[in-house]
C-alpha positions as CSV (number, residue, x, y, z in Angstrom):
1,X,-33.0,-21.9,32.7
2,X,-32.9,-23.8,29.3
3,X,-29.9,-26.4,29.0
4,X,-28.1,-24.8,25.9
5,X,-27.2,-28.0,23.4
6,X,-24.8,-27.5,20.5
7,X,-25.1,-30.2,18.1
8,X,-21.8,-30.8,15.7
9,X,-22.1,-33.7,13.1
10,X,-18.9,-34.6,12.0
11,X,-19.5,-36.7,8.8
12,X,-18.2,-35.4,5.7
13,X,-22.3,-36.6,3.7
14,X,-25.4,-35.1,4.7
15,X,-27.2,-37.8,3.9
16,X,-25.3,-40.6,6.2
17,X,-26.5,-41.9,9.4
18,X,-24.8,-39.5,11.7
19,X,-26.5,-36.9,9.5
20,X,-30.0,-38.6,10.7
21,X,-28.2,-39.3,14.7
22,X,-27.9,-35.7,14.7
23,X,-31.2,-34.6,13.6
24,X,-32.9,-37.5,15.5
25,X,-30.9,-35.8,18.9
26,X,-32.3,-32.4,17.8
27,X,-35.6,-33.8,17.7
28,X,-35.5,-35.1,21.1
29,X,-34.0,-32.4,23.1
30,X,-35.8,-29.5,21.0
31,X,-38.6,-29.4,23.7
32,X,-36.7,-28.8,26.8
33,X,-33.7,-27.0,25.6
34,X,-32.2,-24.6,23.0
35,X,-30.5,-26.6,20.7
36,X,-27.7,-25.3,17.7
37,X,-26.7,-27.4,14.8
38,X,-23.2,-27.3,12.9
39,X,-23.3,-29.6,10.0
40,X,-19.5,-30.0,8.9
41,X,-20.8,-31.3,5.7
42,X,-21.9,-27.8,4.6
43,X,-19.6,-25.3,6.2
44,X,-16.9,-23.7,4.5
45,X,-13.8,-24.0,6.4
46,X,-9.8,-24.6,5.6
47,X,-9.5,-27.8,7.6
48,X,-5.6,-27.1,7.6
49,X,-4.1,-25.1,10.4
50,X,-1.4,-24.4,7.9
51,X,1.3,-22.8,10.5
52,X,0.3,-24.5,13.6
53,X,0.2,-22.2,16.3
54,X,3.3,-20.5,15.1
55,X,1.8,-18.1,13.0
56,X,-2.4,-17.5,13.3
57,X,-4.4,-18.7,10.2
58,X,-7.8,-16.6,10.2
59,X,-10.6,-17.6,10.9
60,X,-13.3,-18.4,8.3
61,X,-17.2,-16.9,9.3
62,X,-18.2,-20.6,9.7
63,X,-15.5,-20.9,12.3
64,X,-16.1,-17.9,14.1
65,X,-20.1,-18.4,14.7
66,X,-18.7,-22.5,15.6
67,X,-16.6,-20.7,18.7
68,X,-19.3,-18.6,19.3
69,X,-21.9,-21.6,19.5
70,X,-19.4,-23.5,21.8
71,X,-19.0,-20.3,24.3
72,X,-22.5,-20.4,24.3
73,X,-23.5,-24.2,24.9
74,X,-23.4,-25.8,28.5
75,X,-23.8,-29.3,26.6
76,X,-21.5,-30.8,23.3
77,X,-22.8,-33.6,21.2
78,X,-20.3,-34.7,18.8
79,X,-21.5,-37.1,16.2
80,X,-19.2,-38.9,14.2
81,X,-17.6,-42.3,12.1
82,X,-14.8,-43.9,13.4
83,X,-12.5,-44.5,10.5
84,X,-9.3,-46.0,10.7
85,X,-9.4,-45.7,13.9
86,X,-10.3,-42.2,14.7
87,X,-12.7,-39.2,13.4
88,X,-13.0,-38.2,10.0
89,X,-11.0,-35.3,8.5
90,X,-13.3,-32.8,8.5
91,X,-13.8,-33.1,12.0
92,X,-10.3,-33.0,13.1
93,X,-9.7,-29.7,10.7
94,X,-12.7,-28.4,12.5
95,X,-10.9,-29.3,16.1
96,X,-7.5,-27.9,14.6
97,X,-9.2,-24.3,13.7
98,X,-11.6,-23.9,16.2
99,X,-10.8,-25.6,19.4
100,X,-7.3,-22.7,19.6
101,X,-5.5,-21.2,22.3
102,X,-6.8,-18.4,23.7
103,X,-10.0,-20.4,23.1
104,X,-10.3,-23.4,24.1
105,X,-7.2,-23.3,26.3
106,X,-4.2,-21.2,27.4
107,X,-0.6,-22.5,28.1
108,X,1.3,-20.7,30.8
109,X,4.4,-18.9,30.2
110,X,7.6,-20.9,30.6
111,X,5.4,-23.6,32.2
112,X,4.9,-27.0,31.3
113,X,1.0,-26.6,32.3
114,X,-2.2,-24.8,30.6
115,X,-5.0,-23.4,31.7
116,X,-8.6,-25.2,30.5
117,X,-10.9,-22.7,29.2
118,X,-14.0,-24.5,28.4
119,X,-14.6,-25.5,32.4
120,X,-18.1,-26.1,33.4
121,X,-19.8,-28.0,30.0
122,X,-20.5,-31.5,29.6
123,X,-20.0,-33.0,26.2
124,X,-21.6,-37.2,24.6
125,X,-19.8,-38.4,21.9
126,X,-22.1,-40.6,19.4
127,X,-20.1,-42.4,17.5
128,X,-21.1,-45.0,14.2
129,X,-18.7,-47.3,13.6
130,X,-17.8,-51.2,11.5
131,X,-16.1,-52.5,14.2
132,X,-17.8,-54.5,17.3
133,X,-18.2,-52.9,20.4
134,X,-16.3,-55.5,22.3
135,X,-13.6,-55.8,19.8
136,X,-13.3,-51.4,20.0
137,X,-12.5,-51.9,23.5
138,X,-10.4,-55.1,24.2
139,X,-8.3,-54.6,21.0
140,X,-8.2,-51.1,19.9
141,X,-8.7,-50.0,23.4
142,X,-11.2,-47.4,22.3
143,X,-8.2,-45.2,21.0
144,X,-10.0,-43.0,19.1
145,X,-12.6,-42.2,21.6
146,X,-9.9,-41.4,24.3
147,X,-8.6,-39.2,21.8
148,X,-11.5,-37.2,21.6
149,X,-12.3,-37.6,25.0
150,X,-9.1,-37.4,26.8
151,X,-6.7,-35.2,24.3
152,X,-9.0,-32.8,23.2
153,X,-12.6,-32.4,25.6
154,X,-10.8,-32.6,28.7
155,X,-7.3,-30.7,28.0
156,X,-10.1,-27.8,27.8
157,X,-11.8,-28.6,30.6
158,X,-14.8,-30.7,29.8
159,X,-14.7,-33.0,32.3
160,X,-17.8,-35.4,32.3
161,X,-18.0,-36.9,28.5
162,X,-20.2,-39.3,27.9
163,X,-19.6,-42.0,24.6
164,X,-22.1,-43.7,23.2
165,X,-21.5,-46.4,20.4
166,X,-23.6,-47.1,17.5
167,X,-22.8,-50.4,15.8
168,X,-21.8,-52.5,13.8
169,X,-23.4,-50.5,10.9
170,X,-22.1,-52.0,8.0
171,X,-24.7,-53.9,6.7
172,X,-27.4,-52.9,9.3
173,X,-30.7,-53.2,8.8
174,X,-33.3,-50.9,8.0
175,X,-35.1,-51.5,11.2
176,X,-31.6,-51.8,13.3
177,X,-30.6,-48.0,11.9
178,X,-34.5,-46.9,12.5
179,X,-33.9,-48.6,16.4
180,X,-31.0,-46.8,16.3
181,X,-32.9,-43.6,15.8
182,X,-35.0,-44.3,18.4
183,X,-32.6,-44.6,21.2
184,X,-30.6,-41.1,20.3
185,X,-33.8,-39.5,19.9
186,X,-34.3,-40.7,23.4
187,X,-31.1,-39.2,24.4
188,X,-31.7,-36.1,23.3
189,X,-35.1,-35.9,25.2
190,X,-32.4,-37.1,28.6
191,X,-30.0,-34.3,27.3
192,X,-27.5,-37.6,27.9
């Protein structure tokens, strides 16, 4: 059986880089598995969850096909900026709407504990960002990828997440951002 790859590019243009990461991964994994595409750039979606989980905001058609897609996929690639530190808006409204309970998790009555309910898929975050590699790490501590990874992936149950960095890009290159092309396509074709 096909691995089933949901693609979600979380940049805000459709013509950035992590517009082209995302189509570049497409390209590479389109042979040897079924492959979705949400571009947050063109969906129409409330990125507030106005009420929290007190009271339930409905969900926009964009939103419910999204949880659909993500039922469906054994494999999430999330690509994104880091900005300030973390992921852009629009992908944090989209993780705010989509990733609810009774979706992507459950808390258990008068219990401090939940129950994960996105067990069993694997998820790679590729993320662009200004900021060095080493400097991410040993400064920022990769915060806002153990957000993503950590606070949101595994509280529902996606346990092996894989992060791959692509930088410095500010003032890149043509052929640095074409090499960088390159190696996602090539993880795509891996399904890494």
């Amino acid at each position: 059986m096909k691995e089933r790859i949901l693609i979600i590019n979380g940049h805000p243009d459709p013509e950035s880089l992590c517009a082209s990461l995302s189509q570049a991964y497409k390209e590479g994994a389109s042979d040897t598995a079924e492959v979705r595409y949400i571009d947050l750039s063109t969906i129409e979606f409330t990125p507030n969850l106005k009420y929290g989980y007190r009271k339930r905001t409905e969900l926009e058609e964009d939103l419910i096909k999204a949880q659909k897609w993500i039922k469906w996929a054994n494999h999430l690639v999330f690509v994104y900026p880091t900005w300030w530190g973390s992921m852009p808006a629009v992908l944090k409204g989209f993780i705010d709407r989509v990733f609810l309970p009774g979706f992507a998790f459950r808390y258990r009555e008068n219990s401090p504990l939940w129950d994960k309910l996105l067990t069993g898929k694997t998820a790679h975050l590729i993320v662009s960002m200004d900021t060095p590699s080493w400097y991410n790490r040993f400064v920022y501590r990769r915060a806002g990828h153990q957000v993503m990874k950590r606070n949101v992936l595994k509280f529902c149950g996606i346990k092996q997440v894989r992060i791959t960095e692509i930088t410095p890009v500010k003032n890149a290159a043509d052929y640095k951002r074409a090499t960088w092309l390159k190696r996602v396509e090539k993880l795509g074709q891996k399904h890494a």
